[in-house]
MARSE-270307 format. One line per field, with one value per residue: residue number from 1; residue in one letter; x, z negated, y of N, C-alpha, C, O, CB in turn. Coordinates in Angstrom, 3 decimals, m for minus. Glycine has a CB too. Example, Ala and Ser with C-alpha at 12.3 -4.5 7.8 and 13.67 -1.06 7.14 Angstrom:
n: c(1, 2)
res: c(a, s)
n.u: c(13.190, 12.850)
n.w: c(m7.800, m7.080)
n.v: c(m5.690, m2.250)
ca.u: c(12.300, 13.670)
ca.w: c(m7.800, m7.140)
ca.v: c(m4.500, m1.060)
c.u: c(13.200, 12.900)
c.w: c(m7.800, m7.870)
c.v: c(m3.300, 0.030)
o.u: c(14.236, 13.409)
o.w: c(m8.465, m8.039)
o.v: c(m3.319, 1.138)
cb.u: c(11.308, 14.084)
cb.w: c(m9.046, m5.725)
cb.v: c(m4.473, m0.598)
END
This chain:
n: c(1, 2, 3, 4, 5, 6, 7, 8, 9, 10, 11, 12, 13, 14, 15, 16, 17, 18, 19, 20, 21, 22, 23, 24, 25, 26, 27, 28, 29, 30, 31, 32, 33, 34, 35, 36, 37, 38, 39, 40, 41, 42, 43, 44, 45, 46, 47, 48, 49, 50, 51, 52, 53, 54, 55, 56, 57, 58, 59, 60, 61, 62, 63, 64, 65, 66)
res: c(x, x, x, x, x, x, x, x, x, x, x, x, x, x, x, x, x, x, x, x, x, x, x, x, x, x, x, x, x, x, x, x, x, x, x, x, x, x, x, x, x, x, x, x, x, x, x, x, x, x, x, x, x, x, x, x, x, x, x, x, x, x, x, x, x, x)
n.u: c(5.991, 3.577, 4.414, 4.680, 2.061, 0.781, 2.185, 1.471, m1.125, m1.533, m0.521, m2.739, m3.335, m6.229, m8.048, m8.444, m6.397, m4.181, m4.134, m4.219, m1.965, m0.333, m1.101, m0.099, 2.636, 2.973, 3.259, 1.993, m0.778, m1.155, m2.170, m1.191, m2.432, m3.040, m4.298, m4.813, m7.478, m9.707, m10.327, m8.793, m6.818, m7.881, m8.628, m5.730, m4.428, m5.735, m4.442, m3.003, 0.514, 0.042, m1.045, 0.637, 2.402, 1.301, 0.628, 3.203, 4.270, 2.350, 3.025, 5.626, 5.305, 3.591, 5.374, 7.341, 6.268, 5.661)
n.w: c(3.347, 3.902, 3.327, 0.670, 0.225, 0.334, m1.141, m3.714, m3.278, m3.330, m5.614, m6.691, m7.509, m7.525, m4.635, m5.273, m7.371, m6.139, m4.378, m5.910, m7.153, m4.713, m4.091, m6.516, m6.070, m3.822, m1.359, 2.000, 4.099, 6.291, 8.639, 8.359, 6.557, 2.503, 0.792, m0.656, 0.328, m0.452, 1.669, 3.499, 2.475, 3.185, 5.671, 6.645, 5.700, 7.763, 9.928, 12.886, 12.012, 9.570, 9.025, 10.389, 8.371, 5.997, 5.935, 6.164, 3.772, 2.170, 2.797, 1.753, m0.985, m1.131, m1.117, m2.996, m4.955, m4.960)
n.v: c(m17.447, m19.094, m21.522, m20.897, m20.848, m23.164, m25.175, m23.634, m24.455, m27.362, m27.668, m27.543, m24.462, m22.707, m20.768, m17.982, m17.444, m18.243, m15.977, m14.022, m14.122, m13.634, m10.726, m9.532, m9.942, m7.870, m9.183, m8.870, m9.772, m12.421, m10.783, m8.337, m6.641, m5.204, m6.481, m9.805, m11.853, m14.775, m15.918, m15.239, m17.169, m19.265, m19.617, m19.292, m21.931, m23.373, m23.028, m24.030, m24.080, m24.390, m26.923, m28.996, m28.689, m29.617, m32.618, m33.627, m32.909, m34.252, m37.071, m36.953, m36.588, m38.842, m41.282, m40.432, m41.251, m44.066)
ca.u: c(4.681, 2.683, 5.118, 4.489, 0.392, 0.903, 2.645, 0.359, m2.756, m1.126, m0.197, m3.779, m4.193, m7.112, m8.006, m8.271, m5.501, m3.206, m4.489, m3.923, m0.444, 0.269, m1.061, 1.113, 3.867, 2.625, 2.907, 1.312, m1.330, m0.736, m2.622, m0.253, m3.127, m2.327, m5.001, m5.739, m8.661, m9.877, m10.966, m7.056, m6.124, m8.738, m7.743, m4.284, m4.385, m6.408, m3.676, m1.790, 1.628, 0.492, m1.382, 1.834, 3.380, 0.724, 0.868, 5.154, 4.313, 1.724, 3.783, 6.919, 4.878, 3.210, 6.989, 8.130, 5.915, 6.387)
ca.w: c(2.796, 4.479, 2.382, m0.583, m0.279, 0.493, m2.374, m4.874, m3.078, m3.599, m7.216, m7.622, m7.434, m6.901, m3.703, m5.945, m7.899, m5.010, m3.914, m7.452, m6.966, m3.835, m4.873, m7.736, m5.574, m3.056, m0.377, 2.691, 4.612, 7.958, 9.691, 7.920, 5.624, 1.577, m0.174, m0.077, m0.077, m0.627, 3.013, 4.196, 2.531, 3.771, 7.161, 6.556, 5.726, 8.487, 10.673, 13.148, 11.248, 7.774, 9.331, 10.381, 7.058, 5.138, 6.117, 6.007, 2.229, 1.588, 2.990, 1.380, m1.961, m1.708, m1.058, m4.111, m6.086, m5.033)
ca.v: c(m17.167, m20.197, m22.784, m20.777, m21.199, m24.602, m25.439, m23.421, m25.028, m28.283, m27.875, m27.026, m23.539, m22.066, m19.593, m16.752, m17.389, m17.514, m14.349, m12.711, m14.268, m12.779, m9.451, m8.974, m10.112, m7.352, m10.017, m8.719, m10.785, m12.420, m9.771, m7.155, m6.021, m4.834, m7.357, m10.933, m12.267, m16.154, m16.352, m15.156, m18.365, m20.698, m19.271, m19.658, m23.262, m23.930, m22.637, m25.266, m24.658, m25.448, m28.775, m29.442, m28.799, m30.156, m34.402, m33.874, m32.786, m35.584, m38.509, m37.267, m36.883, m40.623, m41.914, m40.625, m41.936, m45.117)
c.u: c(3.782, 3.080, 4.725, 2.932, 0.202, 0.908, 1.639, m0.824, m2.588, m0.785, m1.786, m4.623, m5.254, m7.304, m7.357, m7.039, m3.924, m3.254, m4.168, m2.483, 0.566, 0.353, m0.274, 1.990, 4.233, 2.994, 1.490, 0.661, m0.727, m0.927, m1.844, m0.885, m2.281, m2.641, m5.196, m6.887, m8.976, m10.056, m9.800, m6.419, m5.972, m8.089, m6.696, m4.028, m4.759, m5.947, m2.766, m0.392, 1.375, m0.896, m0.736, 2.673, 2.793, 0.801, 2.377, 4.723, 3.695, 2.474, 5.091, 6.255, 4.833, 4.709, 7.386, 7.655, 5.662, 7.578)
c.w: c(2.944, 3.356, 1.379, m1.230, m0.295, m0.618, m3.693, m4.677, m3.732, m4.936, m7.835, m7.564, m7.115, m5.416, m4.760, m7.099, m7.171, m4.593, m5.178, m7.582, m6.108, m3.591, m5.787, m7.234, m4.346, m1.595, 0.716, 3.318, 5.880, 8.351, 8.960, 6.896, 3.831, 0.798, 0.492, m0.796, 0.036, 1.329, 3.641, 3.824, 2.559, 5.172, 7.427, 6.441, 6.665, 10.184, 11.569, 12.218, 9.931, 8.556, 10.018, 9.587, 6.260, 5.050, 6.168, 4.412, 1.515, 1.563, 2.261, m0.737, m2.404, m1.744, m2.054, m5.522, m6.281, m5.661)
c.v: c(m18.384, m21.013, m22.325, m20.772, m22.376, m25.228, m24.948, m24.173, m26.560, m28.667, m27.722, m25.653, m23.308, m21.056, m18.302, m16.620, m17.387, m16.244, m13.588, m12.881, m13.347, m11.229, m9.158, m8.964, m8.906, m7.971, m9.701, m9.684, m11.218, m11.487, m8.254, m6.064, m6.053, m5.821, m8.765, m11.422, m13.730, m16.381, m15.808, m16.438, m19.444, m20.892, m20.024, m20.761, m24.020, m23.879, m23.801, m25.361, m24.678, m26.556, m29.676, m29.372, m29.729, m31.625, m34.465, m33.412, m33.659, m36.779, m38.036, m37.331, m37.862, m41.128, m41.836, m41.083, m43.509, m45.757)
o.u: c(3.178, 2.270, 4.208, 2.564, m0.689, m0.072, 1.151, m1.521, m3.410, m0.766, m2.075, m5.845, m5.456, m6.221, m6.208, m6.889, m2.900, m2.256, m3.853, m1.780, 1.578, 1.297, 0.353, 2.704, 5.374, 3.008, 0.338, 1.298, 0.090, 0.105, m2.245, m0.335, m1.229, m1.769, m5.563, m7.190, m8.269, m9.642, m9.952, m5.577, m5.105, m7.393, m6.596, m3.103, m4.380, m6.509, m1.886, m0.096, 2.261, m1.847, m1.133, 3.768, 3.476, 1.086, 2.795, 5.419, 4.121, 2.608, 5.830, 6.803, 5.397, 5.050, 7.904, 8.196, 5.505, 7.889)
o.w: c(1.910, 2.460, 0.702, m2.404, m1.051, m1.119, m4.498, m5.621, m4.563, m5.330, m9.031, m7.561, m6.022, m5.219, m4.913, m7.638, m7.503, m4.508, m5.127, m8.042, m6.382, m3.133, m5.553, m7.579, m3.891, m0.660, 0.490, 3.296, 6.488, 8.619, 9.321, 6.474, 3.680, 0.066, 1.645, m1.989, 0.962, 1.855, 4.836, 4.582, 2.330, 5.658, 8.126, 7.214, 6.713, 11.193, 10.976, 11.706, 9.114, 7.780, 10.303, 9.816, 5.774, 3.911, 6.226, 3.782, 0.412, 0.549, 2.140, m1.570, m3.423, m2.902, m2.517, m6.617, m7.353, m5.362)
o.v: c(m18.672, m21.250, m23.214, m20.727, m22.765, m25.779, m25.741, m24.544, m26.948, m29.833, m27.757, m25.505, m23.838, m20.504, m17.886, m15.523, m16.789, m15.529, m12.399, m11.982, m12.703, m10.584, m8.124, m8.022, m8.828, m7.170, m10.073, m10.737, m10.526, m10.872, m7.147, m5.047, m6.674, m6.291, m8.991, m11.431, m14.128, m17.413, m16.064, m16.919, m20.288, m21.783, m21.032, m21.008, m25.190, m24.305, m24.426, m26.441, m24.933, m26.469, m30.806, m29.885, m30.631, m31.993, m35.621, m34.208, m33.999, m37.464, m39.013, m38.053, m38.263, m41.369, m42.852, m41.235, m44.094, m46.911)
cb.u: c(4.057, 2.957, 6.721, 5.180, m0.797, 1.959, 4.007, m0.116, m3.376, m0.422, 1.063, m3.151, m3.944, m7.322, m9.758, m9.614, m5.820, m3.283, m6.268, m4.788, m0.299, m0.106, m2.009, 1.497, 3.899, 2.947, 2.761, 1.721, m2.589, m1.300, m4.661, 0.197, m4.644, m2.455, m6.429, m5.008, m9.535, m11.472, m12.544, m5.911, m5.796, m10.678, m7.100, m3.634, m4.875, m7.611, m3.022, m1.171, 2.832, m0.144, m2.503, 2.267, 3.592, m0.353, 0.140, 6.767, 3.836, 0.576, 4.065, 8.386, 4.180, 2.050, 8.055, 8.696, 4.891, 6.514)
cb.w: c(3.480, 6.095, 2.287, m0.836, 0.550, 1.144, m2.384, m5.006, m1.098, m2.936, m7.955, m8.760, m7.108, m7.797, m3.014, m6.573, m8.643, m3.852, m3.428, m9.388, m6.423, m2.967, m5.402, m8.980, m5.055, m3.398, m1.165, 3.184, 4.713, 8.921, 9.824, 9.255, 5.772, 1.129, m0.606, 0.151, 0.563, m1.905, 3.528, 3.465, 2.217, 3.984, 7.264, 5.693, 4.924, 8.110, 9.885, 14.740, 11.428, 5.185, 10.008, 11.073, 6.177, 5.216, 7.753, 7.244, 1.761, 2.289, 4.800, 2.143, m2.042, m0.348, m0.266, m4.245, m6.401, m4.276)
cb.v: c(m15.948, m20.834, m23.121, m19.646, m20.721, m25.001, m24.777, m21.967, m25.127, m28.333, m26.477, m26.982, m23.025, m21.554, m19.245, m16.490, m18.224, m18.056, m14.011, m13.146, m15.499, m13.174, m9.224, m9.640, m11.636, m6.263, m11.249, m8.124, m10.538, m13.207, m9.731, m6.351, m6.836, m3.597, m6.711, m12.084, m11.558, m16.604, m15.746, m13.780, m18.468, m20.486, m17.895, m19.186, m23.638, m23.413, m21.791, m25.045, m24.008, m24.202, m29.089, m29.184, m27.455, m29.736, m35.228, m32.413, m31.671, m35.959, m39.113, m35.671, m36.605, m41.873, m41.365, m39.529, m41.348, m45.154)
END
C-alpha cells in the first residue's frame, strides 16, 4: 500500500485522486478505517518508511536519466 502511494504521488497524482484510487480499490487505511481521506495520505508520506523509500526512488530515478 505505502509503495503504491508513493508511486502515484510521484507520477503526479493528486491527494484526492489517490484516495479515489484507493477507494475504488476498497483499500483499507493504515488505521484499518473504510475511507481515505487527503490527510491519510499526507500522513502516510510523512511516515519514517516512505522517507526511507522516497530518496531510494529519487536517486534511482536521477540515475536513469542520466
Amino acid at each position: 500500500m505505502l509503495a503504491q502511494v508513493i508511486a502515484m504521488r510521484q507520477a503526479g497524482d493528486r491527494l484526492v485522486d489517490i484516495c479515489a484510487a484507493m477507494n475504488a480499490a476498497k483499500i483499507p487505511t493504515p488505521g484499518g478505517g473504510p475511507r481515505w481521506w487527503p490527510s491519510h495520505v499526507s500522513r502516510l508520506l510523512y511516515t519514517r518508511a516512505a522517507q526511507r523509500i522516497l530518496p531510494k526512488q529519487t536517486e534511482a530515478g536521477e540515475s536513469q536519466r542520466r
